[in-house]
N, C-alpha and C positions, 0 to 999 in steps of 0.2 A: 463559369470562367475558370479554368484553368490556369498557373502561375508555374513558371519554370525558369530558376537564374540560371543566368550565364556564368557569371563572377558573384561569388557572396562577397562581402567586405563588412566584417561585424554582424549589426542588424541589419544591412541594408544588400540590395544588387546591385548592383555594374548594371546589369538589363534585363528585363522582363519579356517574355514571352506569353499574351493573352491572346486567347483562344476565344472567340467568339461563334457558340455553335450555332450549325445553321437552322435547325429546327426551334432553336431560343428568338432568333430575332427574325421568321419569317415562320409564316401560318404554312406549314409544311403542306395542307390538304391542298392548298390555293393554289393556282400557277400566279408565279413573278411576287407574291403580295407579303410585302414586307410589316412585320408588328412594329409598328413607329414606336408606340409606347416603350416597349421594349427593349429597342435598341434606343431612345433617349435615356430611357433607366441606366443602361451599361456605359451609356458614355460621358453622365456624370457622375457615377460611380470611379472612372478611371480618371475624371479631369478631379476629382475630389483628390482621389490616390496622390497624382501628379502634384496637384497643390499641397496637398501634407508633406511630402518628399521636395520641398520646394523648387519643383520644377525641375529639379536636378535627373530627377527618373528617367530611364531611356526607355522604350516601348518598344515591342513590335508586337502588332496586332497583326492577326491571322483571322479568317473565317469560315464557318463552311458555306454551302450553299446554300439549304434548306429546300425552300421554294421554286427557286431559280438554279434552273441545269437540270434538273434531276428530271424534270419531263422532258426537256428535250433529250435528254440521252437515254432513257429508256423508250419514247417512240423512234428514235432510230437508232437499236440495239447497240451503243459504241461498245459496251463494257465486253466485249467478246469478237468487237466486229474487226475487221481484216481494214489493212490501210490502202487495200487495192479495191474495197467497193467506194464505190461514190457516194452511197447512199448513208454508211459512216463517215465516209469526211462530209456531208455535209453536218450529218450528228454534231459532231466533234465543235463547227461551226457556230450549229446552234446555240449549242452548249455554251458555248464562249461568249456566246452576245448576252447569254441569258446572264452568266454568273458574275461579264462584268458590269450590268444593269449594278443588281446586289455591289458590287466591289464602289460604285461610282456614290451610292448611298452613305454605307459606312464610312467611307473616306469625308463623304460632305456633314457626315453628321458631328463626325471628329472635328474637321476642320471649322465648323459653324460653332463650338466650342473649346476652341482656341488650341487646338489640339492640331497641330501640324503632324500631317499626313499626308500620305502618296499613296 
């Protein structure tokens, strides 16, 4: 996990930027399959954080993909492909349902620990 202020103030930041990589919270070999363990480890590690900084902490969380996207966008070559074949936009499509499966996760995992998120 990655940490990047926006504003220092003392010891403390104005806001936080964590990085949640995608190969850390999803079994990279797998298609779609998320390491729950993994990403519940991160996300009470951050509701910890939060609670020490009493609540005052501001977040944003980021993530990659890992699992999800990455097959669908290399069976249908986007990383190169032209926006005038179909066959990449429907890539690009794929791609998009795949990675906000993963997005709808982390967001629930955060939010099922008291951790408001979008």
């Amino acid at each position: 996990m990655g940490m990047m202020g926006k504003r220092h103030v003392g010891n403390r930041f104005d806001c936080v930027v964590v990085k949640l990589g995608g190969a850390a919270i999803t079994r990279k070999g797998e298609l779609e399959t998320l390491d729950h363990e993994v990403l519940g480890a991160v996300v009470e590690h951050i509701r910890l954080v939060k609670e020490d900084q009493g609540g005052k902490l501001r977040l944003v969380v980021v993530h990659g993909a890992g699992s999800f996207g990455h097959f669908q966008a290399k069976e249908y070559g986007v990383q190169g492909g032209s926006l005038d074949d179909e066959r990449t936009i429907r890539g690009f499509a794929e791609t998009r349902v795949s990675v906000t499966k993963l997005n709808h996760a982390v967001v629930s995992a955060l939010t099922e620990a008291g951790i408001p998120a979008v």
